[in-house]
mmCIF file as Biopython writes it, N, C-alpha, C and O atoms, coordinates in Angstrom:
data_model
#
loop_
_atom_site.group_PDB
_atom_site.id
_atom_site.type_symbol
_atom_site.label_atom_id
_atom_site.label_alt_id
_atom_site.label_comp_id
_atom_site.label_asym_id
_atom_site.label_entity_id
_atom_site.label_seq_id
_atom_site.pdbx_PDB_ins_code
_atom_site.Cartn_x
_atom_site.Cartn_y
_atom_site.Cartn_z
_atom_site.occupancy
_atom_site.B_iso_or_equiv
_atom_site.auth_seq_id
_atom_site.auth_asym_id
_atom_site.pdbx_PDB_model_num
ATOM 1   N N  . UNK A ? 1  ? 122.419 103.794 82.181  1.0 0.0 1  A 1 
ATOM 2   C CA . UNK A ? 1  ? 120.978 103.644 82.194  1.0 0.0 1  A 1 
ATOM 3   C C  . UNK A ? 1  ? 120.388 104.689 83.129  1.0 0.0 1  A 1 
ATOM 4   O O  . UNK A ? 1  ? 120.962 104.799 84.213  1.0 0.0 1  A 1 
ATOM 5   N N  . UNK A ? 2  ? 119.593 105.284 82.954  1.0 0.0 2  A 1 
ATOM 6   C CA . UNK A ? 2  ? 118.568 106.051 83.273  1.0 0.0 2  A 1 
ATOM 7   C C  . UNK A ? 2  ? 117.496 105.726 84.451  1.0 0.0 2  A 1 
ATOM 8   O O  . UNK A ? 2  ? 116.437 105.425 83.900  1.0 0.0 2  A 1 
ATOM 9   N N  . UNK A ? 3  ? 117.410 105.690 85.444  1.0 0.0 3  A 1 
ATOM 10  C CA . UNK A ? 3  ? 116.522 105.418 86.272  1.0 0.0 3  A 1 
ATOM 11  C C  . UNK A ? 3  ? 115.625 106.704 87.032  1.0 0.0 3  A 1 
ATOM 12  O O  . UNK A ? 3  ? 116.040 107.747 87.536  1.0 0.0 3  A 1 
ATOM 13  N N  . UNK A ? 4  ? 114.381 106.229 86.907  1.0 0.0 4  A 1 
ATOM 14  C CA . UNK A ? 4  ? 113.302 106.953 87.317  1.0 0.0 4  A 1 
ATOM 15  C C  . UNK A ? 4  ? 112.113 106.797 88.466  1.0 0.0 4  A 1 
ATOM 16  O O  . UNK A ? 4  ? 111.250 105.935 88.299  1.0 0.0 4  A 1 
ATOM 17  N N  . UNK A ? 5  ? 112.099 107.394 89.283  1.0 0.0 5  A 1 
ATOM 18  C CA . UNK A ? 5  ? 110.717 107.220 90.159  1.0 0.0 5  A 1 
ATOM 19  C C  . UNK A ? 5  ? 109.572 107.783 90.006  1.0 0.0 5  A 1 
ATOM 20  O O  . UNK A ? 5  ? 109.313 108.863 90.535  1.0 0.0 5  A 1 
ATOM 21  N N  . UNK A ? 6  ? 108.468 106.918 89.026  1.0 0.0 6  A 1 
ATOM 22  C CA . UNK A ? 6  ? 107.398 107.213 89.034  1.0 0.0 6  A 1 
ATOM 23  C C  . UNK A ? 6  ? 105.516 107.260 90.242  1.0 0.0 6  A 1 
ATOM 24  O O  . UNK A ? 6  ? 105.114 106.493 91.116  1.0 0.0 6  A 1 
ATOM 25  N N  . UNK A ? 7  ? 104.979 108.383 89.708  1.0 0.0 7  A 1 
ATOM 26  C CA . UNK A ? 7  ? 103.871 108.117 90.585  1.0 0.0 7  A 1 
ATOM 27  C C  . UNK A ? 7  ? 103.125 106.958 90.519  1.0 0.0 7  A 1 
ATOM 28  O O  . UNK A ? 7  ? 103.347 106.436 89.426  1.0 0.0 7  A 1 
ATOM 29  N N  . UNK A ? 8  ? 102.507 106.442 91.036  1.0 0.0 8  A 1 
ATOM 30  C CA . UNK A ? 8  ? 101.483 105.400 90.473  1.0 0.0 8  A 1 
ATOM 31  C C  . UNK A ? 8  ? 100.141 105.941 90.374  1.0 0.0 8  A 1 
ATOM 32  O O  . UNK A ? 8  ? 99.839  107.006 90.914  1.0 0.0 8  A 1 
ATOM 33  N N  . UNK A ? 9  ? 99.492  105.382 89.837  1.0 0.0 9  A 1 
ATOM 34  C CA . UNK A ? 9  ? 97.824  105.964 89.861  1.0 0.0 9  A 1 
ATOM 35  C C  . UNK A ? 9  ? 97.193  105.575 90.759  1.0 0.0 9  A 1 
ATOM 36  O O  . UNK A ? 9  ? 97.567  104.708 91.549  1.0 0.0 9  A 1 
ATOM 37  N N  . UNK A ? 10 ? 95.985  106.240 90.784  1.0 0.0 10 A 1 
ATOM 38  C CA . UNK A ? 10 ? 95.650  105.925 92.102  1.0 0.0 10 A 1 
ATOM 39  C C  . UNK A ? 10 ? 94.448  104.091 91.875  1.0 0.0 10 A 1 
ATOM 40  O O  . UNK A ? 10 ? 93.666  103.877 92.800  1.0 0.0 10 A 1 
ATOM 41  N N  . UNK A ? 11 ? 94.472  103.220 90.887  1.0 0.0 11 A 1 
ATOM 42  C CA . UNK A ? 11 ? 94.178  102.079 91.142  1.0 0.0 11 A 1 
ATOM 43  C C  . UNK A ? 11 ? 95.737  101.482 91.611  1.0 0.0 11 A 1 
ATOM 44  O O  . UNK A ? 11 ? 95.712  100.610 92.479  1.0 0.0 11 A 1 
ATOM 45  N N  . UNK A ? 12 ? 96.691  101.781 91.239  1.0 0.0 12 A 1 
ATOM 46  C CA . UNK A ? 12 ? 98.003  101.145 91.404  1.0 0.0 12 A 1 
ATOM 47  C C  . UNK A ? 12 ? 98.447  101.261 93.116  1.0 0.0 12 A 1 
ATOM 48  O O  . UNK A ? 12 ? 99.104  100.492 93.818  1.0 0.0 12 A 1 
ATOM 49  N N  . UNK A ? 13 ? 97.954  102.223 93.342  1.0 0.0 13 A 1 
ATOM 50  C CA . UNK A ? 13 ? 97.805  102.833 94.742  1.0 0.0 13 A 1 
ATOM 51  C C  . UNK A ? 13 ? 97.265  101.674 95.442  1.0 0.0 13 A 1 
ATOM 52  O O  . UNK A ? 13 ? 97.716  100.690 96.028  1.0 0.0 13 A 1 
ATOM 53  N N  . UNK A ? 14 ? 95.652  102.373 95.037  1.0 0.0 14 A 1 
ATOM 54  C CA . UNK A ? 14 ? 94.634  101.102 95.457  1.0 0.0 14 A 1 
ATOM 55  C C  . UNK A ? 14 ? 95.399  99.959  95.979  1.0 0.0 14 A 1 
ATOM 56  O O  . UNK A ? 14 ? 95.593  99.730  97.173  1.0 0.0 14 A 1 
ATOM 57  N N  . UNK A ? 15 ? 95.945  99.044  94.673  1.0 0.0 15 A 1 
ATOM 58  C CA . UNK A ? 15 ? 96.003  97.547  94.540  1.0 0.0 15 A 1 
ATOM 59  C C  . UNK A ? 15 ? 97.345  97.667  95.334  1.0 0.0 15 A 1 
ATOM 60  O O  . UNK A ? 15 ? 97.438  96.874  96.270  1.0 0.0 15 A 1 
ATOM 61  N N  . UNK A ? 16 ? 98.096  98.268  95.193  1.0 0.0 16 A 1 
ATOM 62  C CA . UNK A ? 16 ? 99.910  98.483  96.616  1.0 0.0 16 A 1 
ATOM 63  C C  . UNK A ? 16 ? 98.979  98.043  98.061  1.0 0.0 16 A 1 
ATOM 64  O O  . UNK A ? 16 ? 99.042  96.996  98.706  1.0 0.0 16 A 1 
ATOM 65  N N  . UNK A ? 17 ? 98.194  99.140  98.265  1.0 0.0 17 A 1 
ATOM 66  C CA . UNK A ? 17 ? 97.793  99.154  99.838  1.0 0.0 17 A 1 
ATOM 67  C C  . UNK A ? 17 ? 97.217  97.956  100.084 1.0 0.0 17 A 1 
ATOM 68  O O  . UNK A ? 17 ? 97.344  97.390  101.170 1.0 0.0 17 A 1 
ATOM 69  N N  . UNK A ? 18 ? 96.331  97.327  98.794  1.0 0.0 18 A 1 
ATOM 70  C CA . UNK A ? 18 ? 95.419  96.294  99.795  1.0 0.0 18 A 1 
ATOM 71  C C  . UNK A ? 18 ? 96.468  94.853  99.525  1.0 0.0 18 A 1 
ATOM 72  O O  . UNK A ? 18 ? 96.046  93.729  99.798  1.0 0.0 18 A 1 
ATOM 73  N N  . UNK A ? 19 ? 97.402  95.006  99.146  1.0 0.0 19 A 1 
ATOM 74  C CA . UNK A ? 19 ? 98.519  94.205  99.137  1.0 0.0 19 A 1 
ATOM 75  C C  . UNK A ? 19 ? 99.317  94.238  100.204 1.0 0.0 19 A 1 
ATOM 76  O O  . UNK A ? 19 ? 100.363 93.591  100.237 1.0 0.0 19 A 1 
ATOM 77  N N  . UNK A ? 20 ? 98.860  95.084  101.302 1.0 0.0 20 A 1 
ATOM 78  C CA . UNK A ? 20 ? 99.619  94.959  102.315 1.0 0.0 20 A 1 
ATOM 79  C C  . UNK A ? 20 ? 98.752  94.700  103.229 1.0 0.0 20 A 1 
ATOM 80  O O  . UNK A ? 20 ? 98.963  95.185  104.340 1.0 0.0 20 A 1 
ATOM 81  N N  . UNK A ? 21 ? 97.620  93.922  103.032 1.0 0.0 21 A 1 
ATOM 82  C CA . UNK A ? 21 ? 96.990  93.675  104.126 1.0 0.0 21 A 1 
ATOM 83  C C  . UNK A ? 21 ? 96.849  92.013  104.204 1.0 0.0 21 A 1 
ATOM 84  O O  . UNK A ? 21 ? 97.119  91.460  103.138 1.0 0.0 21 A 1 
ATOM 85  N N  . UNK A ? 22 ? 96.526  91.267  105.134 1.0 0.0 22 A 1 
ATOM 86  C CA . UNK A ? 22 ? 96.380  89.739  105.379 1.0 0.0 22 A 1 
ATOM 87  C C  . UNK A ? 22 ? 94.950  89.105  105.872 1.0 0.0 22 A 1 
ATOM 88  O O  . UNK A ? 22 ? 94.392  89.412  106.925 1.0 0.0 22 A 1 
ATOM 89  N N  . UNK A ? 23 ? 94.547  88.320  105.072 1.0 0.0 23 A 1 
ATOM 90  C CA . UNK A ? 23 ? 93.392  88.096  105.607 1.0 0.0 23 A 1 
ATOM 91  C C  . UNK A ? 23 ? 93.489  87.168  107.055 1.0 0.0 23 A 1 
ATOM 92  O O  . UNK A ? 23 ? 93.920  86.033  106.855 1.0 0.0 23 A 1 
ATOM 93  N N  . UNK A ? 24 ? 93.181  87.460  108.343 1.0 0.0 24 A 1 
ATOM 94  C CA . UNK A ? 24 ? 93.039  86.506  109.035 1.0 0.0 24 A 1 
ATOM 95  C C  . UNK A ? 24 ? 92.855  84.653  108.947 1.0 0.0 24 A 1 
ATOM 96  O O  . UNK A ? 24 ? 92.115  84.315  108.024 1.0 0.0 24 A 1 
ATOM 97  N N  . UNK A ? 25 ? 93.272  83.808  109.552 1.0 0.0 25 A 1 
ATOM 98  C CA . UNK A ? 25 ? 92.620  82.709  109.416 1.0 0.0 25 A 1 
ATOM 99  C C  . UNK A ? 25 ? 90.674  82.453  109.825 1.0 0.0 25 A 1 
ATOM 100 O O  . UNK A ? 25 ? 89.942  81.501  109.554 1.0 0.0 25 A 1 
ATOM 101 N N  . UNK A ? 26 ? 90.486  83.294  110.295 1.0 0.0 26 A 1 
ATOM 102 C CA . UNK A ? 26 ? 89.015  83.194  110.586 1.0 0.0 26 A 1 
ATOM 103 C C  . UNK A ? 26 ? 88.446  83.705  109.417 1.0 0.0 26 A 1 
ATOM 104 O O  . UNK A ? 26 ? 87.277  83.441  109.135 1.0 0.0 26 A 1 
ATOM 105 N N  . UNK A ? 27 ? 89.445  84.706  108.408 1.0 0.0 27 A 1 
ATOM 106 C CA . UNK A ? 27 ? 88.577  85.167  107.701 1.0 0.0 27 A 1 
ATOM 107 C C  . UNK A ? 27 ? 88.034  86.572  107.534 1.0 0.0 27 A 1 
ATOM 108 O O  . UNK A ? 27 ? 88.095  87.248  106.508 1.0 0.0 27 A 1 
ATOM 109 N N  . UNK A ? 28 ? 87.650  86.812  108.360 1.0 0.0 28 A 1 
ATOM 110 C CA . UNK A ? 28 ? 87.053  88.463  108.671 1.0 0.0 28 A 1 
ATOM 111 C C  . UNK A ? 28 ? 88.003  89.477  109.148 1.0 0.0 28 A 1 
ATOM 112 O O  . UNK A ? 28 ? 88.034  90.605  108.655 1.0 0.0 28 A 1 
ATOM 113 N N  . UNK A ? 29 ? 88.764  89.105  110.078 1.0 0.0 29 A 1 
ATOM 114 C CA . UNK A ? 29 ? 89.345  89.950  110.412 1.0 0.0 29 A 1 
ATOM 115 C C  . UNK A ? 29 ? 91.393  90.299  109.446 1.0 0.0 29 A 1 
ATOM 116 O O  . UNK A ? 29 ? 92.282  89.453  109.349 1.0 0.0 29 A 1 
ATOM 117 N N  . UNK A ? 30 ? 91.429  91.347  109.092 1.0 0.0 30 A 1 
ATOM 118 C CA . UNK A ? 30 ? 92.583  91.847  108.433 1.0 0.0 30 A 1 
ATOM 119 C C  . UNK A ? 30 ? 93.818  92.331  109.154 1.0 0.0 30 A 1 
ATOM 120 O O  . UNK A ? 30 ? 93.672  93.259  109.949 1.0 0.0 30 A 1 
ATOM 121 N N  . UNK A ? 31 ? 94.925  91.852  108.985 1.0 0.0 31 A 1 
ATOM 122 C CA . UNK A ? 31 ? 96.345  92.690  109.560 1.0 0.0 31 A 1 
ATOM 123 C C  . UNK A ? 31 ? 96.827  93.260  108.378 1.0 0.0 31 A 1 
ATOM 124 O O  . UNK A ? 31 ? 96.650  92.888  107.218 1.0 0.0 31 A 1 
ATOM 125 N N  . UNK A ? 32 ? 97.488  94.256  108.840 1.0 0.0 32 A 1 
ATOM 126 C CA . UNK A ? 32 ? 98.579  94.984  108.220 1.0 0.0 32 A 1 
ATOM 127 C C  . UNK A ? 32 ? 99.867  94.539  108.264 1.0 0.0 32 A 1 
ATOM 128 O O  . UNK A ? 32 ? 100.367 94.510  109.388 1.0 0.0 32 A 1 
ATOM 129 N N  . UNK A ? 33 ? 100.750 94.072  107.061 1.0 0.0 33 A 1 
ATOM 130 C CA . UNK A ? 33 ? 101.703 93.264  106.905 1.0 0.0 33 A 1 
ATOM 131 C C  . UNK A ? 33 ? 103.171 94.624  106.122 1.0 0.0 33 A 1 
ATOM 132 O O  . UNK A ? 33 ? 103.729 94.768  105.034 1.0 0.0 33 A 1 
ATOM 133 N N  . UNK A ? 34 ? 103.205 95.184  107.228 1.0 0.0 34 A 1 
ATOM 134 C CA . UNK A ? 34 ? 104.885 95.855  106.510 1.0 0.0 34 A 1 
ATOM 135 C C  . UNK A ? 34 ? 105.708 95.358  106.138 1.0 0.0 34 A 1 
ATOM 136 O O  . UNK A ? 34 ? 106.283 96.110  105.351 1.0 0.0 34 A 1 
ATOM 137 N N  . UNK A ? 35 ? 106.325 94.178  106.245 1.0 0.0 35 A 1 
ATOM 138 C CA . UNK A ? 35 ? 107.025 92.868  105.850 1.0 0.0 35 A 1 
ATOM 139 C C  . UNK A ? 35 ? 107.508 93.581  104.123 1.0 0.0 35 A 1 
ATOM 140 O O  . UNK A ? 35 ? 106.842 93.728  103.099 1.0 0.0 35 A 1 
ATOM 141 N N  . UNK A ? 36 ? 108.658 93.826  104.387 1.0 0.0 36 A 1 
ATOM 142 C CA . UNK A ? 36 ? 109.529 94.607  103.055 1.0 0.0 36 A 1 
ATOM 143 C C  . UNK A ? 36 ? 108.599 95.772  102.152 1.0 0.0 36 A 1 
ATOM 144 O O  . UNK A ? 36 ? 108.348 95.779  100.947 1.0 0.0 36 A 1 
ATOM 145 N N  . UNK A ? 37 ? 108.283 96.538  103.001 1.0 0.0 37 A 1 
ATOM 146 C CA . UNK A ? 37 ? 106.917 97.365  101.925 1.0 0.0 37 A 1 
ATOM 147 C C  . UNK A ? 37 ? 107.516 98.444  101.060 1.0 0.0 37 A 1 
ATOM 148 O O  . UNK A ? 37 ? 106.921 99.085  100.194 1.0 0.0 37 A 1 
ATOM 149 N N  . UNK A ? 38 ? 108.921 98.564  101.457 1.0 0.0 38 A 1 
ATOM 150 C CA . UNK A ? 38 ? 109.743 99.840  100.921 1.0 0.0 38 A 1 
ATOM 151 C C  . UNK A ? 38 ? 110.458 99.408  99.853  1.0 0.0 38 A 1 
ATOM 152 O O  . UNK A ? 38 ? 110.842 100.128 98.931  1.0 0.0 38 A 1 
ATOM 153 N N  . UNK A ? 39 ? 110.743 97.590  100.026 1.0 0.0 39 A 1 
ATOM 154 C CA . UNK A ? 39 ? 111.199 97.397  98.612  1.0 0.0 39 A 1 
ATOM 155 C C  . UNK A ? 39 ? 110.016 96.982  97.358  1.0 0.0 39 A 1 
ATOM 156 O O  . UNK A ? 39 ? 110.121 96.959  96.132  1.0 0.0 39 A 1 
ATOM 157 N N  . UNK A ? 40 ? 108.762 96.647  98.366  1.0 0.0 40 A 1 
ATOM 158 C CA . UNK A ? 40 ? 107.671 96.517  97.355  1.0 0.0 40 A 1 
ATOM 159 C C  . UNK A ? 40 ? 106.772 97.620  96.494  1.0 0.0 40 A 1 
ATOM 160 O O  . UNK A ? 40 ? 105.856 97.511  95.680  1.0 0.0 40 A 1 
ATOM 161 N N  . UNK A ? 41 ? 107.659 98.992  97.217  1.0 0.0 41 A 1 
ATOM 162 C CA . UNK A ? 41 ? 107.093 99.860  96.915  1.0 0.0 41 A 1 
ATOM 163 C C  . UNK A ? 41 ? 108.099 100.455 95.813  1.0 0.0 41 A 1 
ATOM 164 O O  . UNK A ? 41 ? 107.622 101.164 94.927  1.0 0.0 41 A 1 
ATOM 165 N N  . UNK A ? 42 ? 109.543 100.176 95.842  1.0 0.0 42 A 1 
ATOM 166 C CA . UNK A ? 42 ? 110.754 100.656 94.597  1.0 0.0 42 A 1 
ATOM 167 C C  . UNK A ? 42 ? 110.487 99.606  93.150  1.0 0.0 42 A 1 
ATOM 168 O O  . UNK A ? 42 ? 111.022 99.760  92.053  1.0 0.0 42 A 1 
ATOM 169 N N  . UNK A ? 43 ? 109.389 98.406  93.588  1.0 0.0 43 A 1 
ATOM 170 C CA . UNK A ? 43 ? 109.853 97.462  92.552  1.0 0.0 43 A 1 
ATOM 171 C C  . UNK A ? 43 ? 108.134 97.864  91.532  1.0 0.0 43 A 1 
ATOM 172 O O  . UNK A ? 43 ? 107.653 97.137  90.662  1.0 0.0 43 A 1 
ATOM 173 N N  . UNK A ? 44 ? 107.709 98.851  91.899  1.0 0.0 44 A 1 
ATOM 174 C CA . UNK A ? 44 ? 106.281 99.088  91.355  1.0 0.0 44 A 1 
ATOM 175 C C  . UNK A ? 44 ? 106.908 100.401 90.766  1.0 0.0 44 A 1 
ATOM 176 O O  . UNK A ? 44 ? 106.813 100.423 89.539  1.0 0.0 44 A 1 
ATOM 177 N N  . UNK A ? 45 ? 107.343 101.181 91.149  1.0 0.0 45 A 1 
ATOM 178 C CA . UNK A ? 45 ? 107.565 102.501 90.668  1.0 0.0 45 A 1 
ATOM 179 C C  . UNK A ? 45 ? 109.129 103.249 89.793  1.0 0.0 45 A 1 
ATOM 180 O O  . UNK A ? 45 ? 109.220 104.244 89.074  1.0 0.0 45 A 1 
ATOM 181 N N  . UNK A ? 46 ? 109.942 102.477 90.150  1.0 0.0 46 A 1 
ATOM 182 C CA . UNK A ? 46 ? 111.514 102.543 89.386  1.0 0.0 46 A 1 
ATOM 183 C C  . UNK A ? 46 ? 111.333 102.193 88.710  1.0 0.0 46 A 1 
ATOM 184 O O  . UNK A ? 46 ? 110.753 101.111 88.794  1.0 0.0 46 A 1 
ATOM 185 N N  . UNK A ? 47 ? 111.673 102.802 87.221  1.0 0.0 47 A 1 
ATOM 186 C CA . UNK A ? 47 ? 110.851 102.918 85.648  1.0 0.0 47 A 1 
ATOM 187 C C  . UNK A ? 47 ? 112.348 103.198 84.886  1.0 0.0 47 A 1 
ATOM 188 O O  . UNK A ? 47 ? 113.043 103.900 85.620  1.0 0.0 47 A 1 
ATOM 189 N N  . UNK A ? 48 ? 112.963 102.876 83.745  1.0 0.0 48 A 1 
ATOM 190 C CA . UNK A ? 48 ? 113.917 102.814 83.115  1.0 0.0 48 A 1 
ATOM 191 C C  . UNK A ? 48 ? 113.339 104.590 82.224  1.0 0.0 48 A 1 
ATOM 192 O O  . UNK A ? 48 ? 112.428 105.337 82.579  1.0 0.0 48 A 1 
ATOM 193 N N  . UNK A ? 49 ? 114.378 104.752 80.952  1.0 0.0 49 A 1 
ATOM 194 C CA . UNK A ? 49 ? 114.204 106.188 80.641  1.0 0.0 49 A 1 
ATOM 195 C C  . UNK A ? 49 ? 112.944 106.134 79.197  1.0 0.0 49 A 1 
ATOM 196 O O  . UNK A ? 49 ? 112.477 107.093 78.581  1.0 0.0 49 A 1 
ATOM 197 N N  . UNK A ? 50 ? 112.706 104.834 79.030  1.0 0.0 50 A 1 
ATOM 198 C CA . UNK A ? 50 ? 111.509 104.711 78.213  1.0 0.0 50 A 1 
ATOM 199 C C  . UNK A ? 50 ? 109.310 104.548 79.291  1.0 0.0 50 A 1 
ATOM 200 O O  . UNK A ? 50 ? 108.111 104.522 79.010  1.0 0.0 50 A 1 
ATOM 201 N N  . UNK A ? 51 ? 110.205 104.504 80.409  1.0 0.0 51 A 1 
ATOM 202 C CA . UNK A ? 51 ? 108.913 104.357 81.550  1.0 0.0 51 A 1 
ATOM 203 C C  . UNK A ? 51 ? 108.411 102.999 81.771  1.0 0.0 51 A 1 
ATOM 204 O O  . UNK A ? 51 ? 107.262 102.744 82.131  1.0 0.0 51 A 1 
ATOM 205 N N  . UNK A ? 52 ? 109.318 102.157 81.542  1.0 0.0 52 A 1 
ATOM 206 C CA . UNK A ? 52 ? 109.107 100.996 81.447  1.0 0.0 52 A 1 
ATOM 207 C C  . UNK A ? 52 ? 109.442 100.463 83.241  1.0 0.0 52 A 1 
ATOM 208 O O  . UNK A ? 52 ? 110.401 100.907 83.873  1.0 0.0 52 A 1 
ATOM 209 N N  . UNK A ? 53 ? 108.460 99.480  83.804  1.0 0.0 53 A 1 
ATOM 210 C CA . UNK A ? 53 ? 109.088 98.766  84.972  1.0 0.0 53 A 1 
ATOM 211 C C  . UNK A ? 53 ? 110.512 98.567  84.530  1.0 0.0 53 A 1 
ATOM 212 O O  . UNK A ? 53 ? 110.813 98.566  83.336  1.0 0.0 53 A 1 
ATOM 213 N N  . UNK A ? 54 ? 111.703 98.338  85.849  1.0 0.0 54 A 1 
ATOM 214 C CA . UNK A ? 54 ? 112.812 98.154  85.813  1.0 0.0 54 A 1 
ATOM 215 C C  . UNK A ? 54 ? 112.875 96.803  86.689  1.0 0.0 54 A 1 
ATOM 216 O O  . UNK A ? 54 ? 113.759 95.947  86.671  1.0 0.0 54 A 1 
ATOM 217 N N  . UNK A ? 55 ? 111.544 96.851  87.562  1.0 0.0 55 A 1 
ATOM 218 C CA . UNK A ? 55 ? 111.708 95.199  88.058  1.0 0.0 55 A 1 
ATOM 219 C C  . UNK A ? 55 ? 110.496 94.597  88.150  1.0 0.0 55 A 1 
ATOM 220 O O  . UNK A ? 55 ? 109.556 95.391  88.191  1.0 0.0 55 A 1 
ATOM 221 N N  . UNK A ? 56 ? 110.236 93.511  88.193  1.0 0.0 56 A 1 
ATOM 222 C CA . UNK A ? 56 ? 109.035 92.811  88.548  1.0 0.0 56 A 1 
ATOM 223 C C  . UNK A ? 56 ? 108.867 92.423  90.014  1.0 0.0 56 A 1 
ATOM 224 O O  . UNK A ? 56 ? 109.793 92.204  90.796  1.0 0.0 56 A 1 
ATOM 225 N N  . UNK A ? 57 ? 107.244 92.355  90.348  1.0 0.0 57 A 1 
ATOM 226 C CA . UNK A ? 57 ? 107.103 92.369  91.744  1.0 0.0 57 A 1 
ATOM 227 C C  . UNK A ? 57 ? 107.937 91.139  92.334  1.0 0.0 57 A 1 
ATOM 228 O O  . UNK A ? 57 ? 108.684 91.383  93.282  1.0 0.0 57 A 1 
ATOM 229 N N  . UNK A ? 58 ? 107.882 90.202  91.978  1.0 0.0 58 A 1 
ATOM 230 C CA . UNK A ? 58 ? 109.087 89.029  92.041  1.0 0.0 58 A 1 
ATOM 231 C C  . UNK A ? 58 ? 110.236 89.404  92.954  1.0 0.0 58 A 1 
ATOM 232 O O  . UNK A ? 58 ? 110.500 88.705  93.933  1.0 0.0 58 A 1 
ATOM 233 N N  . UNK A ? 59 ? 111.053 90.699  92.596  1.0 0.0 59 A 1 
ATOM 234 C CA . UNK A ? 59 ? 112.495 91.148  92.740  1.0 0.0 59 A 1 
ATOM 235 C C  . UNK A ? 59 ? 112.077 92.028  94.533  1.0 0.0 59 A 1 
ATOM 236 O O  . UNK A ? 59 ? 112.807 92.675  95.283  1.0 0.0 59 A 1 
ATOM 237 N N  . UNK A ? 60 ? 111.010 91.743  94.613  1.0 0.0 60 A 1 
ATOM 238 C CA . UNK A ? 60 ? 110.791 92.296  95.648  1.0 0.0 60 A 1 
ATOM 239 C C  . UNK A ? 60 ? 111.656 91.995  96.864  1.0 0.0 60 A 1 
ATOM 240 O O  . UNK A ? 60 ? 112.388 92.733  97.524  1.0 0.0 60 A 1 
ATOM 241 N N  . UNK A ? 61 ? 111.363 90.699  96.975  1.0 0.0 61 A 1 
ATOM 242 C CA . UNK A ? 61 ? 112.522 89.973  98.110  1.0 0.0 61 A 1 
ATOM 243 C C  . UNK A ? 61 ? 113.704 89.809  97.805  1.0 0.0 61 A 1 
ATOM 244 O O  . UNK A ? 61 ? 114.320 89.502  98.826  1.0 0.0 61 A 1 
ATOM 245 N N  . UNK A ? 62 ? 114.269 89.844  97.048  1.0 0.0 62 A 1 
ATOM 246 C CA . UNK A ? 62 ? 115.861 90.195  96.745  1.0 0.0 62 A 1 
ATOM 247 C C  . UNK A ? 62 ? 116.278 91.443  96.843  1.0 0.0 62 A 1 
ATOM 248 O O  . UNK A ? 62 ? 117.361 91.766  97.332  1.0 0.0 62 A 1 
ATOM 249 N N  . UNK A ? 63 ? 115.423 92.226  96.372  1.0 0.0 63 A 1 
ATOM 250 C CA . UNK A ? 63 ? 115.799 93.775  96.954  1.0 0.0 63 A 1 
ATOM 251 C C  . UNK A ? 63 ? 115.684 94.353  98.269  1.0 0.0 63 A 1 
ATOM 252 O O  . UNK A ? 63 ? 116.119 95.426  98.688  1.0 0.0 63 A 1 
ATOM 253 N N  . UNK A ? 64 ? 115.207 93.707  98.682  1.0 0.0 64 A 1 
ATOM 254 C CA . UNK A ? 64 ? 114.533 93.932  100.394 1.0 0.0 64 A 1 
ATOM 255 C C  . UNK A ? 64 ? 116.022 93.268  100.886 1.0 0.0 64 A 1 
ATOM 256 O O  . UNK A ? 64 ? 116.592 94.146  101.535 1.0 0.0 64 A 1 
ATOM 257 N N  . UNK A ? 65 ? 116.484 92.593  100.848 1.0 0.0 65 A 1 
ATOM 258 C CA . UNK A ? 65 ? 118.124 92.123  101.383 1.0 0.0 65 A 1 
ATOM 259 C C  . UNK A ? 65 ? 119.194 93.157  100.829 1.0 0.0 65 A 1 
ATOM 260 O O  . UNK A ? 65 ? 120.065 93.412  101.661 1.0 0.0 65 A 1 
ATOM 261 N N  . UNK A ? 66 ? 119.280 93.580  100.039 1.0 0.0 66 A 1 
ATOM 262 C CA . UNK A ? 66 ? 120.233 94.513  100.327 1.0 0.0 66 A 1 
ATOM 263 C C  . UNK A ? 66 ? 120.551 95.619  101.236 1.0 0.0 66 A 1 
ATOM 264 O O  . UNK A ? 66 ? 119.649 96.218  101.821 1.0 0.0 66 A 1 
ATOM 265 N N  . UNK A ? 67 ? 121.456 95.838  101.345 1.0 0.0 67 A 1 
ATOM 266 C CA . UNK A ? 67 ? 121.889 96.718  102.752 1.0 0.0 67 A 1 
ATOM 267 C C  . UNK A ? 67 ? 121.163 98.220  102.068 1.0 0.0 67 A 1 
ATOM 268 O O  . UNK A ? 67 ? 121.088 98.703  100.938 1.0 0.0 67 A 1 
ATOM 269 N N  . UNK A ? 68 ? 120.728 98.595  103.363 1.0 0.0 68 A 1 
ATOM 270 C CA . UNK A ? 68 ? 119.760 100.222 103.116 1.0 0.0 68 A 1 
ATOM 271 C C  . UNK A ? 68 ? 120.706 101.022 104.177 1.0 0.0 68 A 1 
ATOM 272 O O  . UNK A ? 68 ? 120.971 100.621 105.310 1.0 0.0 68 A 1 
ATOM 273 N N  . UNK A ? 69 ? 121.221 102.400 103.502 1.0 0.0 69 A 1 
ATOM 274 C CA . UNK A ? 69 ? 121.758 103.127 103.999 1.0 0.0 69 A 1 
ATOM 275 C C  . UNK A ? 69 ? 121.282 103.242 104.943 1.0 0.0 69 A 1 
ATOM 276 O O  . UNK A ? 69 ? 121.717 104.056 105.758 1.0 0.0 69 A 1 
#
């Protein structure tokens, strides 16, 4: 199988980044949540040889446990 790393566009962009943010409990105020962002970022863009996703955002936390060189 064929594996590929694609760009995302820039709404895909968009919607990645503000996925890494947390809304406060008050509400207003936002954190920044890195909390596995490198595997949330392989499971949006690793594309099989037809360009198809190869994982769903789901696989995020299972991929985030595997050992990283």
């Amino acid at each position: 199988m064929s594996l590929n790393v694609r760009a995302m566009t820039g709404a895909e962009r968009d919607a990645f980044e503000a996925d890494n943010y947390k809304r406060s409990k008050k509400g207003a105020d936002f954190s920044q949540s890195m909390q596995n962002i490198r595997a949330r970022l392989v499971v949006r863009t690793v594309v099989d040889g037809d360009g198809q996703r190869v994982f769903k955002d789901e696989d995020a936390e299972a991929l985030g446990a595997k050992t990283a060189p």
